[in-house]
N, C-alpha and C positions, 0 to 999 in steps of 0.2 A: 302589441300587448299579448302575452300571453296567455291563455284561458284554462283554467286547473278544471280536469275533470273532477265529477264529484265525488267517486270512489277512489278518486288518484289518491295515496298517500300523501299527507304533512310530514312538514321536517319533523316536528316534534313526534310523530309516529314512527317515525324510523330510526329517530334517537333512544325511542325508548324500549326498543325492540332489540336494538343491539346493545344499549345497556344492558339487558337481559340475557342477552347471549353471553358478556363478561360473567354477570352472576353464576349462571349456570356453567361455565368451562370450571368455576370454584367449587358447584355444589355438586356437579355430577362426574368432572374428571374428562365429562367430552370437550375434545379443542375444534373439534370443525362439527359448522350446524349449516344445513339448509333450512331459505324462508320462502315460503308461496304467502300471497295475500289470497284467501277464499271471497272479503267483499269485494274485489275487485273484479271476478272474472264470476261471480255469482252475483246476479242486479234482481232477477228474482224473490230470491227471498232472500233476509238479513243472516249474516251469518259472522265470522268471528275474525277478528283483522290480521293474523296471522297463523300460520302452523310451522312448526321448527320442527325438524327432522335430523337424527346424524347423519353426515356426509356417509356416502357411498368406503370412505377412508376407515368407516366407524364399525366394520359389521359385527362384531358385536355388542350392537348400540341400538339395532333398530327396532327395538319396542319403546326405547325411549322418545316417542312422539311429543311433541305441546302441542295444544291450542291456546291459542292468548291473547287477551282480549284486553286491550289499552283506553283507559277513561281518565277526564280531568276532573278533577274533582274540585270544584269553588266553594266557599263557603257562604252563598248565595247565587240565583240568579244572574248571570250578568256580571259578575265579579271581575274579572278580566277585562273584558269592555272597558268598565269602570276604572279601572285600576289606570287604565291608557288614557281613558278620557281626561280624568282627573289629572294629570300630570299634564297632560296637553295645556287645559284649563289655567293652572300654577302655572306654567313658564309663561302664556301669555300677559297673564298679572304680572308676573315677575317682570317680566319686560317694560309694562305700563310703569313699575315704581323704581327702575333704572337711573341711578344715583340722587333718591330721595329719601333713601332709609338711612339712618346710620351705617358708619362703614366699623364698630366695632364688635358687631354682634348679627348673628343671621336669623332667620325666625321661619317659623312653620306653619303653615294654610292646613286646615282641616275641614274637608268640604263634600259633605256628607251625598250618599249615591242618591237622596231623593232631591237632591237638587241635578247633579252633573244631568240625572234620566231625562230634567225637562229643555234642557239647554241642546235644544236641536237643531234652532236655525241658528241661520249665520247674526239675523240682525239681534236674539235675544242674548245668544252667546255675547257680543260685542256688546254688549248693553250689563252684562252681569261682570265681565272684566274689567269694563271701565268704573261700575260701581266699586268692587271691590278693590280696585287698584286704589281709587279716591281714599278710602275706610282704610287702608295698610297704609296709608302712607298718612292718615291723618292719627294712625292709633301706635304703630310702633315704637316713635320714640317714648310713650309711656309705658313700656315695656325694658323693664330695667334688669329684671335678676332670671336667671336660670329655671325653664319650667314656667315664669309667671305667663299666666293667659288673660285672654277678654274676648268675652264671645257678641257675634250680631245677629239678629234675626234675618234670616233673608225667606221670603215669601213662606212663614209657616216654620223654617227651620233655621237649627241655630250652626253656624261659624264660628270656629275656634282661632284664631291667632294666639302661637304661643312664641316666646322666647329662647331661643337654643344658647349655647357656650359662645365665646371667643374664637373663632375657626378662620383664622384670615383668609383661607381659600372660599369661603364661604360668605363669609359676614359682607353686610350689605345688598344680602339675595331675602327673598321669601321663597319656600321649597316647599314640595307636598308630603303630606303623608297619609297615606289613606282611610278612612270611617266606616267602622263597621255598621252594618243598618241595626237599629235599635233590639228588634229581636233576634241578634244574629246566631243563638245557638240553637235556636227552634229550627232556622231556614239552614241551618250545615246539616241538623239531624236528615232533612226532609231531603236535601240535596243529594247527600250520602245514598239517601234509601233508594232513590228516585236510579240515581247510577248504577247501583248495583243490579235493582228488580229488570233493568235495560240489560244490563248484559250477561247476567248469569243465565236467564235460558236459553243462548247463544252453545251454551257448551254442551247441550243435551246431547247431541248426536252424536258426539264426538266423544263422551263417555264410555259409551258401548262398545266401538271398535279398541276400545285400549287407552285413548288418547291420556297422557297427563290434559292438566290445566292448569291456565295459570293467569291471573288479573293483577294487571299492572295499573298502577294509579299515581298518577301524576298530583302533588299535593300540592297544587299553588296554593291552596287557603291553611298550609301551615299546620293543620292541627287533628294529622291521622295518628292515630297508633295503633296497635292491638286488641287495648281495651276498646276503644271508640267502634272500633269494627266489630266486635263479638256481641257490644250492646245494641247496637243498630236493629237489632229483630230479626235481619234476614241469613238465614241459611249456609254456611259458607264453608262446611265441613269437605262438602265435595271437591272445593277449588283446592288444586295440589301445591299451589305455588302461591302467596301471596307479595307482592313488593310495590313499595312504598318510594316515589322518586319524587326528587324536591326537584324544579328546574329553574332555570334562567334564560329567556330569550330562546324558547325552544330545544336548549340542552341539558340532559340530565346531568347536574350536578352531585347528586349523593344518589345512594338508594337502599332500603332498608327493607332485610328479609323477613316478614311477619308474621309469615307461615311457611311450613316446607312441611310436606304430605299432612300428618295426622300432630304434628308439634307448631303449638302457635308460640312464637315470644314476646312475651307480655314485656321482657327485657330484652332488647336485639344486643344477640352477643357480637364482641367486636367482629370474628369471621365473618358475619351475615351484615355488615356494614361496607358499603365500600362506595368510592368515590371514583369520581372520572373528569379527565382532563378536560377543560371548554372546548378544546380547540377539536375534540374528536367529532369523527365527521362518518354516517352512517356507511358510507364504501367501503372505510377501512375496516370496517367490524366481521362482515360477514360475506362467505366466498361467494 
């Protein structure tokens, strides 16, 4: 087994550093970027997870520095975790109710993060699947039309079982979909603030000498934009580059430009929009 150092970079940091290097060969015209990591070779004190520089090829390029600082942004706590567990949790019911459901219609588990958070052993887990598996397989077939649901109480909170379409690939499964926690737009606000107040005094030092800036924010909770970032309270005039990456499985899928120098876009124009293959892979991005 292999052991990841702690500073060692994640796929998903590397993916979304060189999605950024696409960005910017659009936004600045430079096609070749060097990348150092500064927290890797700096363990003393916290500092900024990359600096892009134009290649040696670029020289009339080299004041064009970045600093750049890459965060996930959840829309709680734990949200990720979650998100894995909960599916883990679904397919095991799923399997418990393995040709007991109807085979002309498929349906959906909704299964809220203050339950998945207590199911930590093995024997409660095993104890909560088998309940649940019993309750889908004894409540489904009254589940007839499109959208219809019926919820259960489980220790304090409620479960949803709803109804989906006709899907032959489908039908005859119970499938997850994930619950937002009750106050969820208090804990995005708080989560927001919490990430940014983390990394924006990363880029102090690296003002003075010249440096661009720029914060990359991986949006797996779905619900960044301009506004949401401008209302947040914190500061964010100074940062030169803002972008917004939606991902899947560690890969940036889109990524949306929401500020460049002193112009934020409350509407991202089509140019500041741009997309990237799955299959791209951090080597081939950058020399």
């Amino acid at each position: 087994m292999i052991m990841k150092k702690s500073n060692e970079k994640k796929p998903n940091e590397l993916n979304a550093r060189d999605a950024f290097i696409t960005i910017l060969r659009s936004l600045t015209g430079v096609e070749d970027w060097e990348s150092e990591s500064p927290d890797e070779v700096n363990r003393s004190t916290r500092d900024v997870d990359f600096l892009l520089s134009p290649s040696s090829h670029e020289p009339d390029r080299q004041n064009d520095k970045i600093a750049v600082e890459h965060t996930i942004v959840e829309s709680f706590d734990g949200q990720i975790r979650y998100v894995s567990r909960s599916y883990d949790i679904v397919d095991s019911i799923n399997a418990g109710c393995r040709g007991r459901l109807p085979h002309d219609r498929y349906y959906i588990l909704n299964i809220p993060p203050e339950i998945v958070d207590t199911l930590v052993t093995k024997r409660n887990r095993e104890q909560f699947v088998s309940d649940l598996s019993c309750w889908v397989v004894e409540t489904a077939p009254n589940l007839l039309l499109v959208e219809d649901w019926i919820q259960t109480v489980y220790e304090g909170h409620k479960i949803t079982l709803s109804c989906g379409v006709d899907y032959e690939r489908l039908n005859g499964n119970v499938g997850p979909i994930p619950q937002q926690p009750e106050n969820q737009n208090a804990l995005k606000r708080e989560r927001l603030r919490r990430a940014l107040e983390d990394k924006l005094p990363k880029f102090t030092k690296y003002k003075k000498p010249g440096f661009k800036t720029a914060l990359l924010l991986e949006n797996v909770a779905y619900f960044l934009d301009a506004n949401t970032l401008k209302d947040c309270e914190i500061n964010l005039e100074e940062v030169d580059y803002i972008v917004v990456f939606q991902s899947i499985n560690e890969r940036m899928i889109t990524g949306n430009v929401l500020k460049e120098k002193s112009v934020w876009y409350l509407f991202v124009p089509y140019d500041k929009r741009f997309n990237f293959p799955i299959e791209t892979q951090y080597k081939s991005v950058t020399s």
